[in-house]
ZAVEX-998942 format. One line per 10 residues: number of its first residue (from 1); for each residue z, y, x of N, C-alpha, C. Coordinates in nm, 4 decimals, padded with zeros to 6 digits. Each point is the difference from the previous one (the first is absolute). Last residue first. Example, Ala and Ser with C-alpha at 12.3 -4.5 7.8 and 13.67 -1.06 7.14 Angstrom:
2
2> 00.7080 -00.2250 01.2850 00.0060 00.1190 00.0820 00.0730 00.1090 -00.0770; -00.0070 -00.5720 00.0290 00.0000 00.1190 -00.0890 00.0000 00.1200 00.0900 .
END
This chain:
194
194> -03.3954 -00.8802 -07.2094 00.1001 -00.0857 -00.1174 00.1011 00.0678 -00.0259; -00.3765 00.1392 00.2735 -00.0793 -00.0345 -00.1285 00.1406 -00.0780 -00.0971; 00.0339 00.1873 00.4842 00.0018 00.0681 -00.1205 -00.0623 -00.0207 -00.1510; 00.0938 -00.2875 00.3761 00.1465 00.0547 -00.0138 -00.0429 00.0829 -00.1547; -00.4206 -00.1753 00.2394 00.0945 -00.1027 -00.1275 00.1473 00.0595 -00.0235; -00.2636 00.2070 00.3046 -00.0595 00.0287 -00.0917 00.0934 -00.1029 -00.1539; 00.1345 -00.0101 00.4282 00.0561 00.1155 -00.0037 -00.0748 00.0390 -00.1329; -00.1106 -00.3975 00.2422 00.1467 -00.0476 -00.0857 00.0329 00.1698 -00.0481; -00.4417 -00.0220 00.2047 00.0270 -00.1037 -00.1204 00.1392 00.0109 -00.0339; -00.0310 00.2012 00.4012 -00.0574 00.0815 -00.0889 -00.0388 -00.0848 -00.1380 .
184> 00.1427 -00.2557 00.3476 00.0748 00.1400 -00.0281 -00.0118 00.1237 -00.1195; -00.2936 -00.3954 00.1925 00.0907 -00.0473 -00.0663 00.1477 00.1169 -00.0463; -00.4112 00.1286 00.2807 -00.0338 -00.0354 -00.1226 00.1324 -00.0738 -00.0815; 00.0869 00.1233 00.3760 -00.0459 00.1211 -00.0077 -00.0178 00.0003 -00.2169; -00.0085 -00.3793 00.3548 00.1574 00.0663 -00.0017 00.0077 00.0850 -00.0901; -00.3980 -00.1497 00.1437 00.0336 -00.0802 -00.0975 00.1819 00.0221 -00.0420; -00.2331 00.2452 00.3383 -00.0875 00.0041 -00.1280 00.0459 -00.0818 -00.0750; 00.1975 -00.0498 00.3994 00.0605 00.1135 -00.0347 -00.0915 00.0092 -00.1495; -00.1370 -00.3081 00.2637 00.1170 -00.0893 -00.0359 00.0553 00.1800 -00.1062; -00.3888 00.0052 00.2552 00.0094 -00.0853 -00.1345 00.0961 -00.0059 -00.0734 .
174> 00.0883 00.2248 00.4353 -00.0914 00.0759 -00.0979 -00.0497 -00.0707 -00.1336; 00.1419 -00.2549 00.3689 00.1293 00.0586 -00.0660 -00.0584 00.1065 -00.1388; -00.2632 -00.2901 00.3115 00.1044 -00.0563 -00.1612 00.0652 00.0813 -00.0448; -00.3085 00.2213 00.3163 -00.0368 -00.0781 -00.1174 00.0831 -00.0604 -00.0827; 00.2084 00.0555 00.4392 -00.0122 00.1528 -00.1050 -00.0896 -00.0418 -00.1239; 00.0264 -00.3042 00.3276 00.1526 00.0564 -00.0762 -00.0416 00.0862 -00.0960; -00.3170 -00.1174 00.2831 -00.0087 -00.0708 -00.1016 00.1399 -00.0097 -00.1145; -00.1603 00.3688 00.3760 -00.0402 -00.0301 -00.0943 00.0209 -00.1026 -00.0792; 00.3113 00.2186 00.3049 -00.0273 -00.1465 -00.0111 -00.0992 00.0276 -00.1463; 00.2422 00.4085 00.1736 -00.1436 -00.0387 00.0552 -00.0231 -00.1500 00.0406 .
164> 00.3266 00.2220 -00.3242 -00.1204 00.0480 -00.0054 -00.0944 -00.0637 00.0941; 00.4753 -00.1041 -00.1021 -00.1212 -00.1054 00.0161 -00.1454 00.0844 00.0200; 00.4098 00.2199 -00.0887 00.1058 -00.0969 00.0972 -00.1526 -00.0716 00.0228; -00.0450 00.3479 -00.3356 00.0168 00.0309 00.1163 00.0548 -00.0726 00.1100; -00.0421 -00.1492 -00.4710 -00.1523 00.0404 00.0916 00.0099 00.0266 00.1637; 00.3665 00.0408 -00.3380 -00.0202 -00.1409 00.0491 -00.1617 00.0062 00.0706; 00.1534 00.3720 -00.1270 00.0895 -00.0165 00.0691 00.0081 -00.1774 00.0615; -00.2716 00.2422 -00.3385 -00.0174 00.0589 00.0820 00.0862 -00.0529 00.1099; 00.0936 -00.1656 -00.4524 -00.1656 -00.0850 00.1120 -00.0135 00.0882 00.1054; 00.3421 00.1872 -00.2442 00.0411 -00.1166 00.0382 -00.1333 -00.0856 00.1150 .
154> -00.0916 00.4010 -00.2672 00.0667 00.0565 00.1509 00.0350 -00.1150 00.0519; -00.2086 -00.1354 -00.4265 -00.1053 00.0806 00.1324 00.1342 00.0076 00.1312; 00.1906 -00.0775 -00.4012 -00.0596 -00.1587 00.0480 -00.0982 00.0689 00.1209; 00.2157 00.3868 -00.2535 00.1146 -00.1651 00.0657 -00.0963 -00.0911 00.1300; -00.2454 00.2994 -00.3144 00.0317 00.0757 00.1059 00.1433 -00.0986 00.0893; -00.2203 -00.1729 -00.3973 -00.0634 -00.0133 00.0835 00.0544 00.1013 00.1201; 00.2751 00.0143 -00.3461 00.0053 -00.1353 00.0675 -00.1081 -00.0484 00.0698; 00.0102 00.4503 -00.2275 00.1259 -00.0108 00.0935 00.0260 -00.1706 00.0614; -00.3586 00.0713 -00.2597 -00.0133 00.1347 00.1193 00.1125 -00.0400 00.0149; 00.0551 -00.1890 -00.4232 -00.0635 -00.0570 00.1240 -00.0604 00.0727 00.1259 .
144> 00.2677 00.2283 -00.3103 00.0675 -00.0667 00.0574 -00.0744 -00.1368 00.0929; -00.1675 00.4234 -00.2177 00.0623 00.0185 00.0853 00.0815 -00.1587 00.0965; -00.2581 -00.0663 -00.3954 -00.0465 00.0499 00.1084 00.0783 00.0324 00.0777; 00.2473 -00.0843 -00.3655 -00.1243 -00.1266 00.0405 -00.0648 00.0324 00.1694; 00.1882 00.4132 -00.2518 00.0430 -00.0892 00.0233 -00.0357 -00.1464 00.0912; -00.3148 00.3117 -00.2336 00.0754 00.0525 00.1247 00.0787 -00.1113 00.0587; -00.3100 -00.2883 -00.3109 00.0636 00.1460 00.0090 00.0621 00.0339 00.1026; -00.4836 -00.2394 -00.0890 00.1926 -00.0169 00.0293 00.0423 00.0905 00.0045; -00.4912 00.0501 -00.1061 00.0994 -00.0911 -00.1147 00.1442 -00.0401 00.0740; -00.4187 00.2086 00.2515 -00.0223 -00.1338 -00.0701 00.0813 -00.0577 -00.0824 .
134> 00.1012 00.4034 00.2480 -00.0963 00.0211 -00.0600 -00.0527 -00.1267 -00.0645; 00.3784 -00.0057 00.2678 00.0384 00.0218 -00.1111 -00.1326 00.0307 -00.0998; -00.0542 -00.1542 00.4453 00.0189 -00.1016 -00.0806 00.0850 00.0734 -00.1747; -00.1806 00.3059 00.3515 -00.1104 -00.1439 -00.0323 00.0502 -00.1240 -00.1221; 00.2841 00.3433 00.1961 -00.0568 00.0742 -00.0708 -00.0696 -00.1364 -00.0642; 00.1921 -00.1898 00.3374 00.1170 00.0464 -00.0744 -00.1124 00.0994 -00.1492; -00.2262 -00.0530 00.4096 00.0517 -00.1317 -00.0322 00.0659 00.0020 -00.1642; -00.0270 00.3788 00.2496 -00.1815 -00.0234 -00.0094 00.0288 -00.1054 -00.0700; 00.3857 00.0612 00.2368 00.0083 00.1165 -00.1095 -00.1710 -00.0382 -00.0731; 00.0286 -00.2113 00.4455 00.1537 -00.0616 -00.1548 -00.0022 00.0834 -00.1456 .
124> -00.2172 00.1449 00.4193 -00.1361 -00.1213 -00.0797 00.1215 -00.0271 -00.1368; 00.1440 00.3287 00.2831 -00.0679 00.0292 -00.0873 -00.0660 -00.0798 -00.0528; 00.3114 -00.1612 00.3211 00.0337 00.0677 -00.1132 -00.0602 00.0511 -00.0894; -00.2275 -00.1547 00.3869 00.1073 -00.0855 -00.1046 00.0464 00.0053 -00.1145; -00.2580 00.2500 00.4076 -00.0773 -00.0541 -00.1304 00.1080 -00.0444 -00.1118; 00.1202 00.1012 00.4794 -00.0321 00.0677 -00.0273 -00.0755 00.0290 -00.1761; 00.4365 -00.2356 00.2186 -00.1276 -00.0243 -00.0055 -00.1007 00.0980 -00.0881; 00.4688 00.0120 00.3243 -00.0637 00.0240 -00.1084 -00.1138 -00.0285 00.0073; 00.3352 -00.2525 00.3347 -00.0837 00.1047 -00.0508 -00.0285 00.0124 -00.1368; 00.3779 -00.1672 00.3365 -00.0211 00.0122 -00.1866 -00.1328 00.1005 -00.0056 .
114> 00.1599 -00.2296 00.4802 00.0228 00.1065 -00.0668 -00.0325 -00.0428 -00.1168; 00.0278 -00.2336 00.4407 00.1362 -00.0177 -00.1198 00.0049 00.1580 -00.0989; -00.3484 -00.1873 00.2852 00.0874 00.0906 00.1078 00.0971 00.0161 -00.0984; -00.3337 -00.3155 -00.1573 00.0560 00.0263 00.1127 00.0474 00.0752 00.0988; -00.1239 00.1141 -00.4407 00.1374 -00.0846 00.0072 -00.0137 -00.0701 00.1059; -00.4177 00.2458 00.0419 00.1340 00.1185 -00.0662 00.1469 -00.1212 -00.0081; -00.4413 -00.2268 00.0195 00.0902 00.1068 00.1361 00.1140 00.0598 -00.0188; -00.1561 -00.1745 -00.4387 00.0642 -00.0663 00.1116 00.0303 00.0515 00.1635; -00.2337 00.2525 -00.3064 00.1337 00.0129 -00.0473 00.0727 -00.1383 00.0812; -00.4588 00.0739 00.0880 00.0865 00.1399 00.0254 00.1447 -00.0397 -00.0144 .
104> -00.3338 -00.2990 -00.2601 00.0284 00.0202 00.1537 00.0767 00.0914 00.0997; -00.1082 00.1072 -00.4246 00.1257 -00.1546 -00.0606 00.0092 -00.0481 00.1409; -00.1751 00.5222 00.0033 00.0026 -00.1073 -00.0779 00.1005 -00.1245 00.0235; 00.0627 00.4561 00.1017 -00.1438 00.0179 -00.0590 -00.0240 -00.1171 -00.0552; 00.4973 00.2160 00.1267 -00.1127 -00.1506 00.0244 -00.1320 00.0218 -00.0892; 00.4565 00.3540 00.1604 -00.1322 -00.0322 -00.1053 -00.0900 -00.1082 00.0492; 00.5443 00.1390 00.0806 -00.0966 00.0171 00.0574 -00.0962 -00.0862 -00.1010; 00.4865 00.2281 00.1815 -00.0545 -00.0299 -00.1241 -00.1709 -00.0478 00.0055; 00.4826 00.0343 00.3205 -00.1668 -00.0279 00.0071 -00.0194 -00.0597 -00.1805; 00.4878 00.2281 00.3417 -00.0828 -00.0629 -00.1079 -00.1263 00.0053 -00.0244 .
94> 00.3085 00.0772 00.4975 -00.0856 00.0716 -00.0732 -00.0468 -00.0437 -00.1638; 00.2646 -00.2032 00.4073 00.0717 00.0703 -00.0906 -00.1035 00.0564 -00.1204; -00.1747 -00.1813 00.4310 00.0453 -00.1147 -00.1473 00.0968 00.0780 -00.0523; -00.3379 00.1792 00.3401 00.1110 00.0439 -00.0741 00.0523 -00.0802 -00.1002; -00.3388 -00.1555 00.3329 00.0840 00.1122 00.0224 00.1321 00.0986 -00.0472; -00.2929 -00.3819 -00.1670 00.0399 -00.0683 00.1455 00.1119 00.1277 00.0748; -00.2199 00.0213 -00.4616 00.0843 -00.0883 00.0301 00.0823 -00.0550 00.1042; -00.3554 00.3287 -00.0275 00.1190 00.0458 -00.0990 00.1021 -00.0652 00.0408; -00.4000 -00.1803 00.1488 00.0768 00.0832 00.0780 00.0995 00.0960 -00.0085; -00.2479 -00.3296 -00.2981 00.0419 -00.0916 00.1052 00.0659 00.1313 00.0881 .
84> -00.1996 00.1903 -00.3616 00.1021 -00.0811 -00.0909 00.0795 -00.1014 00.1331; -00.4184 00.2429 00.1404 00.0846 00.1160 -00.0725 00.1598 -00.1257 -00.0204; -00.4277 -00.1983 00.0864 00.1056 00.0355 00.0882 00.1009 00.1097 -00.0070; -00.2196 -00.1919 -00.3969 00.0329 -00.0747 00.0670 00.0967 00.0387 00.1333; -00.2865 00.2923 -00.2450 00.1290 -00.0705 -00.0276 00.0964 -00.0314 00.0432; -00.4503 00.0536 00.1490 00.0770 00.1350 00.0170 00.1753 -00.0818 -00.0395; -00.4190 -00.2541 -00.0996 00.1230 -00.0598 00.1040 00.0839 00.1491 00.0565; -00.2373 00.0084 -00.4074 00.1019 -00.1455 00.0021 00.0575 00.0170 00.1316; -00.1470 00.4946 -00.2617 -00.0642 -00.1104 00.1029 00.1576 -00.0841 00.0252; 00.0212 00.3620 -00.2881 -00.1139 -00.1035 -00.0366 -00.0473 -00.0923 00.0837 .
74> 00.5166 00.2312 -00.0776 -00.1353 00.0276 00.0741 -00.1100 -00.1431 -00.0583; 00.5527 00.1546 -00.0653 -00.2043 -00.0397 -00.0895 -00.1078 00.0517 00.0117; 00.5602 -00.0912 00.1138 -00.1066 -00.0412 00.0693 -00.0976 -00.0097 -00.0852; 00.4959 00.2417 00.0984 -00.1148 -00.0379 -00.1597 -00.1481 -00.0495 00.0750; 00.5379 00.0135 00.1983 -00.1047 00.0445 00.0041 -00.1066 -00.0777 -00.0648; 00.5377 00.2011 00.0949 -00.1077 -00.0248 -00.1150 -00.1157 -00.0304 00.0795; 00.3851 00.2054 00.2041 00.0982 -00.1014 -00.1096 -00.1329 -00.0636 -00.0360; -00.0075 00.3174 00.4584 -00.0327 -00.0333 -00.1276 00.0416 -00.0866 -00.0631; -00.0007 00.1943 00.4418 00.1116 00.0157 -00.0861 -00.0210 -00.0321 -00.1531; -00.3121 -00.0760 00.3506 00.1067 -00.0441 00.0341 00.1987 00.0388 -00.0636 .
64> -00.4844 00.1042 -00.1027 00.0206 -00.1465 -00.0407 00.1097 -00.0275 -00.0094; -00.2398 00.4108 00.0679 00.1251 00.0039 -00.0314 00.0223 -00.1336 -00.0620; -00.4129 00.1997 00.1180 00.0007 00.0279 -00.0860 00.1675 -00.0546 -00.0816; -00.1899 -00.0592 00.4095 -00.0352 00.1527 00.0076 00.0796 00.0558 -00.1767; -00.0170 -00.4435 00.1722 00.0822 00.0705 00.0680 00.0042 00.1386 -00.0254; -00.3502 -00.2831 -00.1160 00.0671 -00.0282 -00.0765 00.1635 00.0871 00.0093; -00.4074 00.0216 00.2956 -00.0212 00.0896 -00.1880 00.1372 00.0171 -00.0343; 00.0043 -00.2738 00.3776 -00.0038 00.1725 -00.0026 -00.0116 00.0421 -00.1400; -00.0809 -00.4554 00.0503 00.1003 00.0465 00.0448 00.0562 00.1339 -00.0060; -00.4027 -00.2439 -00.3219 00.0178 00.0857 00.1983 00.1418 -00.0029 -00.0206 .
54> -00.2315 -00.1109 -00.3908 00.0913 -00.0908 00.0736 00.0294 00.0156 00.1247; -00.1716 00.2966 -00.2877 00.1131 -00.0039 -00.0500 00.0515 -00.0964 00.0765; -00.3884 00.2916 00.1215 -00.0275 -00.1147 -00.0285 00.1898 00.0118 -00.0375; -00.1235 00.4436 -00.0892 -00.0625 -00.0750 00.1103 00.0288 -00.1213 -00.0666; 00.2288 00.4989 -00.1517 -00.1835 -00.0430 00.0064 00.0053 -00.0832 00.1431; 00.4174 00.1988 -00.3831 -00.0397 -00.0014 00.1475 -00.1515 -00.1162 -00.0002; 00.3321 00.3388 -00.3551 -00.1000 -00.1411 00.0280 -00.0389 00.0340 00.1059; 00.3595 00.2092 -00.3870 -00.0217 -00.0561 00.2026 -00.1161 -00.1024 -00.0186; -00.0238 00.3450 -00.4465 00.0789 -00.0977 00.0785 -00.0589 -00.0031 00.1169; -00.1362 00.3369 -00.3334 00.1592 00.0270 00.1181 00.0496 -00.1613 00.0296 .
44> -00.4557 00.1214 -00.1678 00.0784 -00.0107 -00.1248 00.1651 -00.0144 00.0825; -00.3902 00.0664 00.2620 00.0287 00.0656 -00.0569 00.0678 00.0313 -00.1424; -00.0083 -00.3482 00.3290 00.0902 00.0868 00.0480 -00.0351 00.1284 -00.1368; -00.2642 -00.4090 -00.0970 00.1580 00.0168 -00.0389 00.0811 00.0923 00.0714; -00.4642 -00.0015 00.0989 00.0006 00.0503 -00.1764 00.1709 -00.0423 -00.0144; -00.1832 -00.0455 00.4468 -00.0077 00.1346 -00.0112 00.0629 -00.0064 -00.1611; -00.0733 -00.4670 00.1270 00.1819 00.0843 00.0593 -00.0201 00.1849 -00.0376; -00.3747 -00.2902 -00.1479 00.1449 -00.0613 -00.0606 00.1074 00.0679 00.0575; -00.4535 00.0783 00.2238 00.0383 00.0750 -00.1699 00.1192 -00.0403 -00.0374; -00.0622 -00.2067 00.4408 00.0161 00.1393 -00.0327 00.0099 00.0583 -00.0881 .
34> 00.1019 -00.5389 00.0467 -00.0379 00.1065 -00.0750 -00.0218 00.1252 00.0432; 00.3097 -00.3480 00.0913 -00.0634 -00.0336 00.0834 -00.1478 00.1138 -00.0080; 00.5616 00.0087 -00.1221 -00.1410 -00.0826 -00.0302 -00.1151 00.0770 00.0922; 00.5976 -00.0015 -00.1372 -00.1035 00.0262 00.0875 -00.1509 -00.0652 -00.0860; 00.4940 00.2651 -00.1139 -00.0881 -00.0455 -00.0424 -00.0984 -00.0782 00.1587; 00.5245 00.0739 -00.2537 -00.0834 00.0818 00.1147 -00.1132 -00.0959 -00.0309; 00.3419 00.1409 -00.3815 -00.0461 -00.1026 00.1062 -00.0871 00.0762 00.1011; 00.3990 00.0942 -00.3741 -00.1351 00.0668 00.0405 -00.0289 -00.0761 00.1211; 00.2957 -00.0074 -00.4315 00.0122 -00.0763 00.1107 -00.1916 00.0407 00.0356; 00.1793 00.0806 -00.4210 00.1161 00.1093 00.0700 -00.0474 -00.0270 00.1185 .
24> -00.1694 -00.2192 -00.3725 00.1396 -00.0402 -00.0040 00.1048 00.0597 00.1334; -00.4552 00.0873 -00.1220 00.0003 -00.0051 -00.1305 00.1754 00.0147 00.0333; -00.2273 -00.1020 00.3573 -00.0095 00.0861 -00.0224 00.0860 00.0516 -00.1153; -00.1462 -00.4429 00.0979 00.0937 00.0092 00.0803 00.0517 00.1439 -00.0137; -00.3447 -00.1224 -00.2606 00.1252 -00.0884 -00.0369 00.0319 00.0725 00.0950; -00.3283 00.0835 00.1305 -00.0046 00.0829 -00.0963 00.1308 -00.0575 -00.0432; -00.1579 -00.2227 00.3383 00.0447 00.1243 00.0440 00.0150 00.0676 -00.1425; -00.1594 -00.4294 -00.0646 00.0780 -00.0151 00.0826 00.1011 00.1497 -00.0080; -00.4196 00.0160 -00.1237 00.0598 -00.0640 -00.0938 00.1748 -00.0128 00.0367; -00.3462 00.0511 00.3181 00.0072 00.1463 -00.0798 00.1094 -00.0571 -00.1043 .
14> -00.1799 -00.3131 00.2937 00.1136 00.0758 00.0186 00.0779 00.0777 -00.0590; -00.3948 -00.2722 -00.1841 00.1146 -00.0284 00.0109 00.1085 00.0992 00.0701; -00.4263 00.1637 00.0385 00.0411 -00.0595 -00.1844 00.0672 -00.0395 00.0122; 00.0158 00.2043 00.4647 -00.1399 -00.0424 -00.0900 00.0429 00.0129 -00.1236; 00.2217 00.0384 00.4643 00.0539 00.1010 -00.1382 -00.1215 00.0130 -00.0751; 00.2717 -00.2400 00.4443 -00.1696 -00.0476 -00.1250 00.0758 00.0850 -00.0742; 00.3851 -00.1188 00.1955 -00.1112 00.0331 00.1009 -00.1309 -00.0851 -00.0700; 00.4960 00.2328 -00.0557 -00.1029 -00.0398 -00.1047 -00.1273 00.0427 00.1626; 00.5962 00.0202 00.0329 -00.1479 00.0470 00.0091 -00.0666 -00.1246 -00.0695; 00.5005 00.1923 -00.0218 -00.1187 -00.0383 -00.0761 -00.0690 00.0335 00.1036 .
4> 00.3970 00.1536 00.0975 00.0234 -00.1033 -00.0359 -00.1003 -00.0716 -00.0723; 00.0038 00.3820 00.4000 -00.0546 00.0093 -00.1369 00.0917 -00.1385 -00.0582; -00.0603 00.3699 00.4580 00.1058 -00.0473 -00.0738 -00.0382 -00.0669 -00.1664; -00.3253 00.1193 00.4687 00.0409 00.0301 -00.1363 00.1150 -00.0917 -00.0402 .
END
């Protein structure tokens, strides 16, 4: 297949994914792992092809090798994983959008120098953001601390990732980030009280 998109996982996240992509003209090829999932999207006229996504073949089958895109949101960590290492190894032309289930995940994931999406994040931010306007801050206010815990997180994400596996590093640092966190969010509350 000739495709510039494939979407491999076409769960709750993919779908999401593919519907945007759609919306905007750009028809992806599909794989997953699913019999019901691939019979119910051919019969809505998209390509979906049925097997493990990190096979070689699947992946081939399904036009990697001419592919610009590939949407990684599959539910399984180490599927991923080798999915995202043989993308990489084979077609480094190819772009890797790809879904981190969690805060562990997402470091693998930037060791192979990718930007994963975290799967929870964003929606906890929005949960966050609601939360705190429901207790008396306004939109404003709110929006704008969410935007300096979403700073200081990706930042700690990145300093984490050089020490993760020196537990005693990592303890300070993780303190050290809570108190970062906390003094931040004090000077952003005091900006707006004057």
């Amino acid at each position: 297949e000739n495709n510039s998109v494939i979407i491999a996982g076409f769960g709750r996240f993919g779908q999401i994914v593919g519907r945007v992509l759609i919306a905007k003209g750009i028809t992806p090829t599909l794989i997953d792992n699913d019999p019901n999932q691939v019979d119910l999207t051919r019969q809505f006229g998209w390509r979906c092809y049925y097997g493990d996504a990190s096979r070689l073949d699947v992946l081939e089958e399904a036009g990697i090798v001419e592919a610009k895109l590939l949407v990684i949101a599959v539910n399984d960590v180490e599927a991923t994983l080798e999915m995202a290492k043989l993308v990489k190894e084979r077609w480094p032309q190819v772009k890797i959008v790809v879904r981190a289930r969690s805060r562990t995940d997402a470091f693998d994931l930037r060791e192979l120098d990718l930007h994963p999406i975290r799967e929870t994040f964003y929606s906890s931010l929005e949960a966050a953001k609601q939360s705190l306007i429901i207790i008396g801050e306004t939109a404003t206010a709110a929006g704008r601390i969410i935007k300096q815990f979403e700073k200081h997180d990706m930042e700690q994400l990145e300093a984490t990732l050089k020490i993760r596996h020196d537990r005693k590093a990592l303890s300070s640092q993780m303190e050290q980030g809570r108190q970062d966190l906390k003094t931040l969010l004090e000077m952003e509350s005091n900006s707006l009280e004057t």
